[in-house]
PAZAPA-4460 file (N, C-alpha, C; in steps of 0.05 Angstrom, whole numbers, plus 32768, in hexadecimal, padded with zeros to 4 digits):
% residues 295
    n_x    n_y    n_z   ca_x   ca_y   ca_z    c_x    c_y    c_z   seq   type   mol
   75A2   8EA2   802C   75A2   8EAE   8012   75BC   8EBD   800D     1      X     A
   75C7   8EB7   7FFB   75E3   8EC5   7FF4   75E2   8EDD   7FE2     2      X     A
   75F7   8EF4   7FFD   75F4   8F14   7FF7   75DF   8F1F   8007     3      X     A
   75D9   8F13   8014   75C1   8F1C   802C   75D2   8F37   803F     4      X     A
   75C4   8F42   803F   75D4   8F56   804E   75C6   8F4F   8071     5      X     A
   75DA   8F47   8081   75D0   8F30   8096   75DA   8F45   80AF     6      X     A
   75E5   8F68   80AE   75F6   8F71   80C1   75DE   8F7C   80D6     7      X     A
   75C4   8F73   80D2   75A6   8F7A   80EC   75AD   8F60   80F4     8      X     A
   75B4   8F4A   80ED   75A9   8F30   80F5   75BB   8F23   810F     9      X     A
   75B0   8F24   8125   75C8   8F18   8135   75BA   8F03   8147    10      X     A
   75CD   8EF4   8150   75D2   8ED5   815C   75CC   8ED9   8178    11      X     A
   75B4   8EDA   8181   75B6   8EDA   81A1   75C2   8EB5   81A5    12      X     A
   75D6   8EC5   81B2   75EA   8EA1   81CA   75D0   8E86   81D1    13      X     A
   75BD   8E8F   81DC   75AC   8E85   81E7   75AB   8E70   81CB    14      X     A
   75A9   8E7A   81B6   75A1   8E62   8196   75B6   8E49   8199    15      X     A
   75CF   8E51   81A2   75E2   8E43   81A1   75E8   8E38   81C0    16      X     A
   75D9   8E33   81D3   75DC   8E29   81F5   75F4   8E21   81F0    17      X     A
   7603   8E10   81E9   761A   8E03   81F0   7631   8E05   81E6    18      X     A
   762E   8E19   81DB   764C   8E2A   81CD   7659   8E3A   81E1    19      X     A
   7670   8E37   81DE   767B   8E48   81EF   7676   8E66   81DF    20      X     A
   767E   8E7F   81EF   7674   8E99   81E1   768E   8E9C   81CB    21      X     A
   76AB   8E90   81CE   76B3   8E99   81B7   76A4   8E86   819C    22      X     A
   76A2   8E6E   81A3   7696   8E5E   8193   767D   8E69   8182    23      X     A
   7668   8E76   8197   7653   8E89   818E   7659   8E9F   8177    24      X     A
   7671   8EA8   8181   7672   8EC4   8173   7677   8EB6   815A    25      X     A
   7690   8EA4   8161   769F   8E9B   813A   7686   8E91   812C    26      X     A
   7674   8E7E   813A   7654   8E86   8127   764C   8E94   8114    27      X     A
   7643   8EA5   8128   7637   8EC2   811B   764F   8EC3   810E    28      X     A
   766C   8ED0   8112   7675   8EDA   80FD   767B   8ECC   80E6    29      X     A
   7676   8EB3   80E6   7682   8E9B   80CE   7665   8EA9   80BC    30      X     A
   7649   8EAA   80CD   7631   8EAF   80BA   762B   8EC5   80AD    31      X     A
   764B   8ED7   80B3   763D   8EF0   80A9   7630   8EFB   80B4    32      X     A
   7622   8EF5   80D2   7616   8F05   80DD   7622   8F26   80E8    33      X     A
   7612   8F2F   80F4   7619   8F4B   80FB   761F   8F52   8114    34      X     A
   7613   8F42   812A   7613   8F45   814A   7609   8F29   8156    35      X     A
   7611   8F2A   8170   7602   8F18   8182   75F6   8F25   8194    36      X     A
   75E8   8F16   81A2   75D9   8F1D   81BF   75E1   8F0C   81D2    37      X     A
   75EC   8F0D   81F1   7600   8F04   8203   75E9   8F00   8212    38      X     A
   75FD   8EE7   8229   75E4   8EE0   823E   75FA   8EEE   8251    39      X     A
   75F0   8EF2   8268   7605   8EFE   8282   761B   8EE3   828E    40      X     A
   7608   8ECC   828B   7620   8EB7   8292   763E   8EB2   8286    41      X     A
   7636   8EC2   8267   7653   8EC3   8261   7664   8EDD   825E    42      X     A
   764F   8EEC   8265   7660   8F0A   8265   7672   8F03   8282    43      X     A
   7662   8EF8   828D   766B   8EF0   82B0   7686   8EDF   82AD    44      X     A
   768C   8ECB   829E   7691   8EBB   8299   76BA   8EC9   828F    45      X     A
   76AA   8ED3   828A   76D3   8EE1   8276   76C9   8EFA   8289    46      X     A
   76BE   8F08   828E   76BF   8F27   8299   76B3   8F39   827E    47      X     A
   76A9   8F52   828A   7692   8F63   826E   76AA   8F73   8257    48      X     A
   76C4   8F79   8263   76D9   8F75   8249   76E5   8F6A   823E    49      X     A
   76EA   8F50   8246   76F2   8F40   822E   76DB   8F2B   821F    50      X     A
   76BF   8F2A   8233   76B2   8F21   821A   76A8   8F37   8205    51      X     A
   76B0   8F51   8205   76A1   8F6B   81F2   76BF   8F62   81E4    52      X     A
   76CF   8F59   81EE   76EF   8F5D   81DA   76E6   8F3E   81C2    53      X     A
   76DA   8F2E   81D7   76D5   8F16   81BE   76CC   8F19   81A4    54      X     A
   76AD   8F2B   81AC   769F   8F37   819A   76A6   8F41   8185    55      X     A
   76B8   8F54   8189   76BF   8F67   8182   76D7   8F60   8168    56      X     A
   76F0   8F57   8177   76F3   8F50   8167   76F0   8F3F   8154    57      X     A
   76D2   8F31   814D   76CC   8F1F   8139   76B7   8F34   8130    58      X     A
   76BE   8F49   8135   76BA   8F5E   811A   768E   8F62   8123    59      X     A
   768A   8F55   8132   766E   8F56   813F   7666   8F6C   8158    60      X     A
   764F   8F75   8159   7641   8F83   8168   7635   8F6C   818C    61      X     A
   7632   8F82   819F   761F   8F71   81AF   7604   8F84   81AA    62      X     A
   75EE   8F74   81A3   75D8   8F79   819A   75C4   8F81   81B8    63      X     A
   75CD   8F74   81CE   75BE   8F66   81E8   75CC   8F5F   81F4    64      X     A
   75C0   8F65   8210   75C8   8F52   822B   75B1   8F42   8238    65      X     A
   75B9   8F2D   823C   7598   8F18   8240   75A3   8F0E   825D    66      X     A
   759A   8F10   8273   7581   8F26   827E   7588   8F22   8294    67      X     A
   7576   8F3E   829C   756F   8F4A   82B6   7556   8F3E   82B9    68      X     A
   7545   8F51   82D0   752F   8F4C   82D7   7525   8F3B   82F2    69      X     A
   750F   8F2B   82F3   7507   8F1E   830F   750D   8F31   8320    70      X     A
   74EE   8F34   8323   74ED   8F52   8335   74CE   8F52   8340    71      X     A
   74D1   8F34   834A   74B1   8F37   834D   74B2   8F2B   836F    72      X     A
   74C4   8F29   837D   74CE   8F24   8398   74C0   8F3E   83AA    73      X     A
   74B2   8F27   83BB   74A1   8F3E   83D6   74A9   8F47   83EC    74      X     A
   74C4   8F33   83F9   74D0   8F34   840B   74E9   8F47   8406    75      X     A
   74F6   8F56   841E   750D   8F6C   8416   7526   8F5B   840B    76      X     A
   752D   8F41   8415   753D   8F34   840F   753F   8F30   83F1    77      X     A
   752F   8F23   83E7   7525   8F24   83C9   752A   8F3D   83C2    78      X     A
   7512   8F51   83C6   7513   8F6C   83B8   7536   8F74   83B8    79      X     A
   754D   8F72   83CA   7568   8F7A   83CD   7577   8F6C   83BE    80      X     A
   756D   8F54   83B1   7580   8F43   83A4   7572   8F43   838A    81      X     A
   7565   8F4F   8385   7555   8F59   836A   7565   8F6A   8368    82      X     A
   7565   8F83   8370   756E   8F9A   836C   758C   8F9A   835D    83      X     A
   758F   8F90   8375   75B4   8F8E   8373   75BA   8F6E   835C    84      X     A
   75B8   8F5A   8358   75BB   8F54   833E   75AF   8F69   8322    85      X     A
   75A7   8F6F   8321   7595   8F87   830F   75AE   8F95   8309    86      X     A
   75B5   8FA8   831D   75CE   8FB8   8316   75E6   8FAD   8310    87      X     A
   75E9   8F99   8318   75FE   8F8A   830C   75FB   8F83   82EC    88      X     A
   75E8   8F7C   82E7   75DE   8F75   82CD   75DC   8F8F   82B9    89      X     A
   75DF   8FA4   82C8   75D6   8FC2   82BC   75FC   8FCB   82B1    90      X     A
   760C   8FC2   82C7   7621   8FD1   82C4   762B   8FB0   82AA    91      X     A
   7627   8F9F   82B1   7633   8F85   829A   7634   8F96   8278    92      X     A
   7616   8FA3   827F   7603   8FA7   8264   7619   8FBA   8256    93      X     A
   7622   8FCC   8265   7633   8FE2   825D   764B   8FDB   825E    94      X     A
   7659   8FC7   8269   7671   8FBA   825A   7677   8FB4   824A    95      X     A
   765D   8FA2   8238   7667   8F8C   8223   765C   8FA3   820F    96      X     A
   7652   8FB6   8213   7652   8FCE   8204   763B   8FC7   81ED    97      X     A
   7620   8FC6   8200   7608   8FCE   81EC   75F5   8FDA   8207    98      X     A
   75E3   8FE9   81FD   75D4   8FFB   8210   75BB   8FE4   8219    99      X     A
   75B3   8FD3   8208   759F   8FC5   820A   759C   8FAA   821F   100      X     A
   7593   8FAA   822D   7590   8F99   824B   7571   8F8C   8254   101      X     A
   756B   8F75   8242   7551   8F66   8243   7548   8F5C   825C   102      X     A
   7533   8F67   826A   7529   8F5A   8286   7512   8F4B   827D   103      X     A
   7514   8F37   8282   7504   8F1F   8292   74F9   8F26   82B1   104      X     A
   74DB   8F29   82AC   74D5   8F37   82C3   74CE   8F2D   82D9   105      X     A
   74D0   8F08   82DB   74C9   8EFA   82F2   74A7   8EEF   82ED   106      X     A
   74A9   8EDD   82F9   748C   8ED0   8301   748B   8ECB   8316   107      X     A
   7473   8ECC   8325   7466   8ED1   8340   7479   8EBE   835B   108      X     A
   746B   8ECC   8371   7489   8EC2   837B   7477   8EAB   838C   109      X     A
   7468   8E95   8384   745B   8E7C   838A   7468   8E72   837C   110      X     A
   7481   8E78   8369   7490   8E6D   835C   74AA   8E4F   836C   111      X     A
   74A9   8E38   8369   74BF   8E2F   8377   74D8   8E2B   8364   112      X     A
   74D0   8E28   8349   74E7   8E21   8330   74DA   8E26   831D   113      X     A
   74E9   8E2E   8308   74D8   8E2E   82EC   74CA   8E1B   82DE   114      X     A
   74B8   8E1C   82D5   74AB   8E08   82CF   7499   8DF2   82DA   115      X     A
   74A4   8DFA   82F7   749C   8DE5   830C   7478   8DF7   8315   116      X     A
   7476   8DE3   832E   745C   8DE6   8339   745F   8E04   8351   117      X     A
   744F   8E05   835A   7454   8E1E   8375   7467   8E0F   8389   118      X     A
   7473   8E20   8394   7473   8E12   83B8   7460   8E11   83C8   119      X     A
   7470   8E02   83DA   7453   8DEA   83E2   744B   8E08   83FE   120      X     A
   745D   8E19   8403   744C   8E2A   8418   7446   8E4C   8411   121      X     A
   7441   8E48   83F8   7442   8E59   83E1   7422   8E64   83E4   122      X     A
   7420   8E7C   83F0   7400   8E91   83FF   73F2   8E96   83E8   123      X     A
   73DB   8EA6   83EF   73D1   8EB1   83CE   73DA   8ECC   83D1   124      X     A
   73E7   8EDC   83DD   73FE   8EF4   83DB   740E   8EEF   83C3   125      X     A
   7416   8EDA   83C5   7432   8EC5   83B1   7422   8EC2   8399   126      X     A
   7408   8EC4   8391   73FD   8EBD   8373   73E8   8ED7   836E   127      X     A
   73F9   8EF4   837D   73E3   8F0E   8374   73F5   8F16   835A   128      X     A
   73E5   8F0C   834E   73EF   8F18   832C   73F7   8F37   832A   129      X     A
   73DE   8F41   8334   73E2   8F63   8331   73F7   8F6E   8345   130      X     A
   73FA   8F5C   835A   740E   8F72   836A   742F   8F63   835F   131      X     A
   7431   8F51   8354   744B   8F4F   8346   7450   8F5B   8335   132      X     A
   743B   8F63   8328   743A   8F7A   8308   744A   8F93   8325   133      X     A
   743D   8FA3   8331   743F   8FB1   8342   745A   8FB5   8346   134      X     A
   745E   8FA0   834B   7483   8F9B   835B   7499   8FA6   8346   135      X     A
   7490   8F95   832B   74A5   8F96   831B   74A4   8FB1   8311   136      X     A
   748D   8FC8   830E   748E   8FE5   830E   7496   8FF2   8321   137      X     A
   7499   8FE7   833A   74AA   8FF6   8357   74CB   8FEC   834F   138      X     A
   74D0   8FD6   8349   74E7   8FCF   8346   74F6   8FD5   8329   139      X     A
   74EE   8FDB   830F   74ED   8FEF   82FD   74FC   900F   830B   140      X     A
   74E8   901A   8315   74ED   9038   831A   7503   9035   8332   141      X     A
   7506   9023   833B   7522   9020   8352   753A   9020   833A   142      X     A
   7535   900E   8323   7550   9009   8316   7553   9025   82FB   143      X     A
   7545   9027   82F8   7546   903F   82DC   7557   9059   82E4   144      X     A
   7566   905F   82FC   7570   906E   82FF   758B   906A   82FC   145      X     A
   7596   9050   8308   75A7   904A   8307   75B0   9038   82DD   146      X     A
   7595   9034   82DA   759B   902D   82BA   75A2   9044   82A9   147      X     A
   7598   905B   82B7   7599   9077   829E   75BB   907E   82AB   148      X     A
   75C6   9078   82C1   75E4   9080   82C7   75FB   9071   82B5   149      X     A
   75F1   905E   82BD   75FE   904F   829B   75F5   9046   827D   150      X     A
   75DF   905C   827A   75DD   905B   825F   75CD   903F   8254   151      X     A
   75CC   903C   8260   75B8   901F   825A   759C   9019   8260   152      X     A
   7594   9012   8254   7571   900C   8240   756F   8FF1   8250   153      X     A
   7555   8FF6   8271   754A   8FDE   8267   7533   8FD8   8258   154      X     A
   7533   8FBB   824F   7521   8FAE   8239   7513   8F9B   8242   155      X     A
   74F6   8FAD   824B   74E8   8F98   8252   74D4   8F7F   823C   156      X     A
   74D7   8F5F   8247   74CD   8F4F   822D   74B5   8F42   8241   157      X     A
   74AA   8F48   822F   7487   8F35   8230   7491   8F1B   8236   158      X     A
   7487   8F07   8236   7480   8EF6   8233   746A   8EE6   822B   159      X     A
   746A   8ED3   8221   7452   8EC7   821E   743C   8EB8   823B   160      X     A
   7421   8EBA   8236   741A   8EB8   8246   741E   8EA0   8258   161      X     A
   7421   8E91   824E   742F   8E6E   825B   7443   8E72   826B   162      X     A
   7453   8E8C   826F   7462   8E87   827D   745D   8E9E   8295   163      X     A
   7444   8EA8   8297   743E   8EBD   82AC   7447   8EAC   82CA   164      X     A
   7441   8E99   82D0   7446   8E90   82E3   7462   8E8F   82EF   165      X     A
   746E   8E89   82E3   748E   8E84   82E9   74A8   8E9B   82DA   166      X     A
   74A3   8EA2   82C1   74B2   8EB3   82C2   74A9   8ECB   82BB   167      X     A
   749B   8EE0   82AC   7493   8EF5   82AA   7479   8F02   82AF   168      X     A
   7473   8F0E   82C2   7457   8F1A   82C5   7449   8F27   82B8   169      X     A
   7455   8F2F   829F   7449   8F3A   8288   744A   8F34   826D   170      X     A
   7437   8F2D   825C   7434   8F1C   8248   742B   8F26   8233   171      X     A
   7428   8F45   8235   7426   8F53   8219   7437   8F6D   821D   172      X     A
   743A   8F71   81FC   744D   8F86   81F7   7440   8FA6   81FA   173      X     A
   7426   8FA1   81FF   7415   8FC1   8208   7418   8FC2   8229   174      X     A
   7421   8FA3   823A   742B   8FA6   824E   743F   8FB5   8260   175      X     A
   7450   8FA3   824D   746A   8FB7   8251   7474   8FCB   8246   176      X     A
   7463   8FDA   8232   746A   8FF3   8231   7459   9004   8240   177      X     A
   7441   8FEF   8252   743E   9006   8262   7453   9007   8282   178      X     A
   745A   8FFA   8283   7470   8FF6   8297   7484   900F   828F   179      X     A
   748A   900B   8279   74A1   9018   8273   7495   9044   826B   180      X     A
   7487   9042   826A   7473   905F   826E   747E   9072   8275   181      X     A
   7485   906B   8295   748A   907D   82A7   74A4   908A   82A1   182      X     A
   74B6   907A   828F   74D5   9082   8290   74E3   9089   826E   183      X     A
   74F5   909E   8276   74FD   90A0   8255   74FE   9089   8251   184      X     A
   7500   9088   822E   7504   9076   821B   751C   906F   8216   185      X     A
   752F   9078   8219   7548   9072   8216   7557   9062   8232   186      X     A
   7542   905C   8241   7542   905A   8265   753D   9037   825F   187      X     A
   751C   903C   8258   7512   9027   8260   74FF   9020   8247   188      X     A
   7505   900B   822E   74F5   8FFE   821A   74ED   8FED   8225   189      X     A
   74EE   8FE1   820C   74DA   8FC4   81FF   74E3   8FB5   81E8   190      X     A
   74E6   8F98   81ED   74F6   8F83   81CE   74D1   8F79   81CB   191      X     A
   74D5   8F75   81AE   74C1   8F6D   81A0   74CA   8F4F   8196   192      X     A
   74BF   8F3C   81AA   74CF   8F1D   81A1   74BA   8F11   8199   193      X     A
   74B7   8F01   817F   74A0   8EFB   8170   7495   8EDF   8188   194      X     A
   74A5   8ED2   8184   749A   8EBA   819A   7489   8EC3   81B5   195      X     A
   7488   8ED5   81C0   7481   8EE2   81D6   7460   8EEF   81D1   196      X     A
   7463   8EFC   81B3   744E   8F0D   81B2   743D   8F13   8199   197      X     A
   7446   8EF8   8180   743C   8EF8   816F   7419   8EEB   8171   198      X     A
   7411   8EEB   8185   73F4   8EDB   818B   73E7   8EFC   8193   199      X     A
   73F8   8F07   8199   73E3   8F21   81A4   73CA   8F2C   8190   200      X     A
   73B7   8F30   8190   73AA   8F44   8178   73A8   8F5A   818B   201      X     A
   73B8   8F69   818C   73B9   8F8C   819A   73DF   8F90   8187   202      X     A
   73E8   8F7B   817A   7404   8F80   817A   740A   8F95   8167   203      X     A
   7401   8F97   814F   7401   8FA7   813E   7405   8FC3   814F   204      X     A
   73ED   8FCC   815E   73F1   8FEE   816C   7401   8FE1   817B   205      X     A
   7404   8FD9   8192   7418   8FD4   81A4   7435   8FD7   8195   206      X     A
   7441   8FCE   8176   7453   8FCA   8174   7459   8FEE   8165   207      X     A
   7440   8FF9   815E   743E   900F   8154   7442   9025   816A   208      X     A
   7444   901F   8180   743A   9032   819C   745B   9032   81A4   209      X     A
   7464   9019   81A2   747B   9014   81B0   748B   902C   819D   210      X     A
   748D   9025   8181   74A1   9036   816E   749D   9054   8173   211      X     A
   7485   9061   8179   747F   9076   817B   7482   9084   8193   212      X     A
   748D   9073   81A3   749B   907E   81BD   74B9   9075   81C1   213      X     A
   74C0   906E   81A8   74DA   9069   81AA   74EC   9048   81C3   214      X     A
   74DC   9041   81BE   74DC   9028   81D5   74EB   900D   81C3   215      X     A
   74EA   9008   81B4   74F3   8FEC   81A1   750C   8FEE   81A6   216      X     A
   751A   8FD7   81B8   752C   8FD5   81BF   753D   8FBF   81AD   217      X     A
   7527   8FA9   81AE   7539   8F95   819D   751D   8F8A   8189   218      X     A
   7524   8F79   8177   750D   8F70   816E   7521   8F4C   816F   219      X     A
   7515   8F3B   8173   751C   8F23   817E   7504   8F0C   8167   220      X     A
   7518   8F04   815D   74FD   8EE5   814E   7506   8ECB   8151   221      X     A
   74F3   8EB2   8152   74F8   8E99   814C   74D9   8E97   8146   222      X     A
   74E1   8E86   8146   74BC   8E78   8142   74A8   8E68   8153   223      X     A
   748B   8E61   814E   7481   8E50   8167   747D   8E3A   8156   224      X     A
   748C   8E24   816C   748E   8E0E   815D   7479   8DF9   8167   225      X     A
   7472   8DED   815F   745E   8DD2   8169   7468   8DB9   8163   226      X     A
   745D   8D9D   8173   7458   8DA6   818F   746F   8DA6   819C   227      X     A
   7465   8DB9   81BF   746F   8DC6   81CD   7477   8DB3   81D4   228      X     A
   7497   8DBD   81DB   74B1   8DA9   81E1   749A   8D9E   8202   229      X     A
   74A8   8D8B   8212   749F   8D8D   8232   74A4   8D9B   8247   230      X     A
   74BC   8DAE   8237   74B7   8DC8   824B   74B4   8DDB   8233   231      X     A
   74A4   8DE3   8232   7499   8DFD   8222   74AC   8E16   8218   232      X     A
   74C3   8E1C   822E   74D6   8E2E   8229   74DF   8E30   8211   233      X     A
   74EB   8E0F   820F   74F9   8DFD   81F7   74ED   8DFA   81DF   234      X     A
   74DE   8E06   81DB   74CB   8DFC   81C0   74CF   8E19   81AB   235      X     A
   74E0   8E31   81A8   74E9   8E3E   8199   74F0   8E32   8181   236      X     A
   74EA   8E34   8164   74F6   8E28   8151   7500   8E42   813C   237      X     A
   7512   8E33   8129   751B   8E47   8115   7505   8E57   8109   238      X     A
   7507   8E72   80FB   74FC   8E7F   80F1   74EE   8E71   80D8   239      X     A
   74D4   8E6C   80D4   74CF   8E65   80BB   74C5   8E40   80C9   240      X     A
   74C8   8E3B   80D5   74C1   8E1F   80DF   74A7   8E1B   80E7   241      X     A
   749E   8E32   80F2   7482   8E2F   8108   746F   8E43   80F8   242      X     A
   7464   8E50   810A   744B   8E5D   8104   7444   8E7D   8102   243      X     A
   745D   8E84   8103   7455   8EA4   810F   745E   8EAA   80F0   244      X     A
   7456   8ECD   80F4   7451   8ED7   80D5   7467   8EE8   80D6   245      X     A
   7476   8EE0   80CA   7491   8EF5   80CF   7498   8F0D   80BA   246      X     A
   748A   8F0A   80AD   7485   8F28   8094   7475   8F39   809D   247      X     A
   745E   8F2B   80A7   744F   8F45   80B1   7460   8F52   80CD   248      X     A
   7464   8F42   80E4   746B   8F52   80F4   7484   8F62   80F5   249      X     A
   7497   8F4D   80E0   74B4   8F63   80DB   74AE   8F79   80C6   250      X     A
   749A   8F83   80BD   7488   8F9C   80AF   7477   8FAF   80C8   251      X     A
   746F   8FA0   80DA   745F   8FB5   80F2   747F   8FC4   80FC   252      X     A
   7491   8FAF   8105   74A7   8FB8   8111   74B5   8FD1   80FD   253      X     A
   74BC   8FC0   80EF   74C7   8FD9   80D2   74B7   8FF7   80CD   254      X     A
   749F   8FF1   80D1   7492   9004   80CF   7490   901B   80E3   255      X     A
   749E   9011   80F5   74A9   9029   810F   74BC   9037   810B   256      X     A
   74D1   9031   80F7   74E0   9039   80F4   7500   902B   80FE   257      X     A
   74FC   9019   810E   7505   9003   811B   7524   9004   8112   258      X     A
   7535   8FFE   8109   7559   8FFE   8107   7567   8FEE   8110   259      X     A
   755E   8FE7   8123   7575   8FD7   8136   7579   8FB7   812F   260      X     A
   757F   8FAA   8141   7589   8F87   813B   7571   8F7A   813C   261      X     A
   7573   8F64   812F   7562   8F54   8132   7564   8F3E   813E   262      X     A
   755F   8F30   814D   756E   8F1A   8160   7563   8F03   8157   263      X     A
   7572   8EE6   8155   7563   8ED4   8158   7569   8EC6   8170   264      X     A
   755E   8EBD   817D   7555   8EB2   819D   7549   8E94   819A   265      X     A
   7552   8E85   8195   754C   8E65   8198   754F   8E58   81AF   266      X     A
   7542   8E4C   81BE   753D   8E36   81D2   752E   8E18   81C2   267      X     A
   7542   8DFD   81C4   753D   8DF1   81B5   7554   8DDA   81B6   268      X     A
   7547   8DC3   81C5   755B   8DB4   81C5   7561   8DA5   81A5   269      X     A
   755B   8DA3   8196   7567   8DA1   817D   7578   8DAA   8170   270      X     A
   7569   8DC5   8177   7584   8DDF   8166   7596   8DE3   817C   271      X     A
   7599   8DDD   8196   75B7   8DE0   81A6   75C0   8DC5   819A   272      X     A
   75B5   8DB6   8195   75C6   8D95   8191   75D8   8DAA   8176   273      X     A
   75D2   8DAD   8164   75DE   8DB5   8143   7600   8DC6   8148   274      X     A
   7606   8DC2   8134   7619   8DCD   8131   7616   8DE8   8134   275      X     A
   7621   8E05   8145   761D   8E1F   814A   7628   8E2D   812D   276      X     A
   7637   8E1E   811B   763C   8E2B   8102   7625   8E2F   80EE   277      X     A
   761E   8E10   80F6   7607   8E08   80E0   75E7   8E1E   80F0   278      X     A
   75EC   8E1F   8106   75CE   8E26   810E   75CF   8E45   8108   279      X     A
   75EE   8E4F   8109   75EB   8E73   8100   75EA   8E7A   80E7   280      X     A
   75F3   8E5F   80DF   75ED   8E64   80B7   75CC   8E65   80B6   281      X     A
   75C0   8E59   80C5   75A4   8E52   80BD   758B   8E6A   80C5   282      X     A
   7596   8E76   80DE   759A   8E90   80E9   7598   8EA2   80DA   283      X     A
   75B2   8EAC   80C2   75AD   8EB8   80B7   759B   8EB1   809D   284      X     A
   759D   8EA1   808F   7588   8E90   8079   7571   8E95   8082   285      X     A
   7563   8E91   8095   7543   8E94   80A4   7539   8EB7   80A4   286      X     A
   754F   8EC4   80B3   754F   8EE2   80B7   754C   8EE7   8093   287      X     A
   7562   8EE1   807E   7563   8EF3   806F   754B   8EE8   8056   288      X     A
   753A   8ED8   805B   751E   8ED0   8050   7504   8ED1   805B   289      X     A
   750C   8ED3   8074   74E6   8EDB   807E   74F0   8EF5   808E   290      X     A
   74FF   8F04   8094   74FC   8F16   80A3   750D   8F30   8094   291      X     A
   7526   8F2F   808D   752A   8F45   8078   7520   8F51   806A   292      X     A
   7515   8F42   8053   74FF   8F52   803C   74EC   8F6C   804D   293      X     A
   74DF   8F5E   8064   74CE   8F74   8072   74D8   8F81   807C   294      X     A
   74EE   8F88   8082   74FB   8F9C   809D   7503   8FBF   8086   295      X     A
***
């Protein structure tokens, strides 16, 4: 929509898989957008100051850093290489210069690959749901100290339940704010990603609970598309394509008082095939018709 005021609306990288990040950014900035959200492979990729210098100078924000997390390892070896990627990902976050640092919290560690089946010598220790919940609140309170030294917010994300197994052990947003409980708010949030948690009926208070403790870290949308690609990950579609209600929930969100970016987050082998100009124009067009009016 032309004259949209598009400076909430930003381009998580992930919409664009195969752009390079300056490629990404000239996107967003060709769309008028306002910010992106970075994956660590490319902050890694140039180092955390000159990809904040990319950004930057195309006149854009970093909205996000996509992700930390997997923290659901039983063994010390695991638990030590959790840890320590974590802080690495903590100090990235504060380079490219946004406070905001999305964990992905892992799925059970009967896990052999994503998406895949268990391993084949995989105990029923390896499929205790509750003590991986467990873990990722021991391994939480290990990292929040070192997140509050650099000023950085982690953001814990739900998931949907389809993916409890393999990548996140928690699948609602009253979840992980109870995770996040124990620790300031400025420590340790919560992103509100519609794909993740628009099936909830608790979302409304949950999204009301979160604002009222100051927790809304990011608010994140695409849509649920049908049918589900053959790996399920992949099946994110543009805003306005699928099924979720995006007036009402960008009104629960708004209604917190909410401010910050809005991300869009696509997985989708169609929309990586497209042109990254054409897909941030569309980006913003989707954002500034089903989700602006309400915010």
């Amino acid at each position: 929509m032309s004259g949209a005021d598009l400076s909430r609306c930003s381009l998580n990288t992930a919409t664009v898989k195969r752009a390079s990040l300056a490629e990404a950014v000239d996107a967003a900035a060709s769309a008028g957008l306002g910010a992106v959200g970075l994956w660590r492979h490319q902050v890694q990729e140039h180092g955390a100051e000159k990809a904040a210098r990319i950004v930057s100078d195309a006149g854009l924000r970093v909205s996000s850093l996509c992700r930390g997390g997997f923290l659901t390892a039983a063994d010390d070896v695991g638990i030590a290489a959790a840890l320590d990627d974590n802080k690495r990902a903590i100090s990235e976050t504060a380079g490219v210069g946004t406070r905001e640092l999305v964990f992905v919290v892992g799925g059970l560690p009967a896990l052999s690959e994503p998406g895949q089946g268990p391993r084949a010598d995989a105990g029923p220790g390896d499929r205790d749901l509750v003590a991986a919940r467990a873990r990722v609140a021991d391994r939480i309170a290990e990292l929040a100290p070192f997140a509050a030294a650099h000023d950085v917010r982690i953001v814990l994300e739900a998931l949907h339940p389809m993916f409890a197994a393999d990548r996140a052990v928690i699948s609602t947003l009253g979840q992980a704010l109870d995770l996040a409980a124990p620790f300031d708010a400025a420590t340790v949030g919560v992103v509100v990603d519609t794909y993740h948690v628009w099936w909830d009926p608790d979302l409304r208070a949950s999204i009301a609970r979160a604002g009222a403790e100051g927790r809304i870290a990011s608010y994140q949308v695409c849509d649920w598309s049908l049918p589900l690609a053959a790996d399920p990950l992949n099946s994110r579609g543009h805003v306005g394509d699928g099924y979720i209600d995006f007036p009402t929930v960008s009104r629960w969100v708004a209604e917190t008082g909410y401010a910050g970016d809005v991300e869009t987050e696509i997985f989708n082998e169609d929309v990586w095939a497209a042109d990254p100009r054409v897909t941030a124009r569309t980006v913003g067009e989707r954002y500034a018709r089903h989700v602006l009016p309400h915010l």
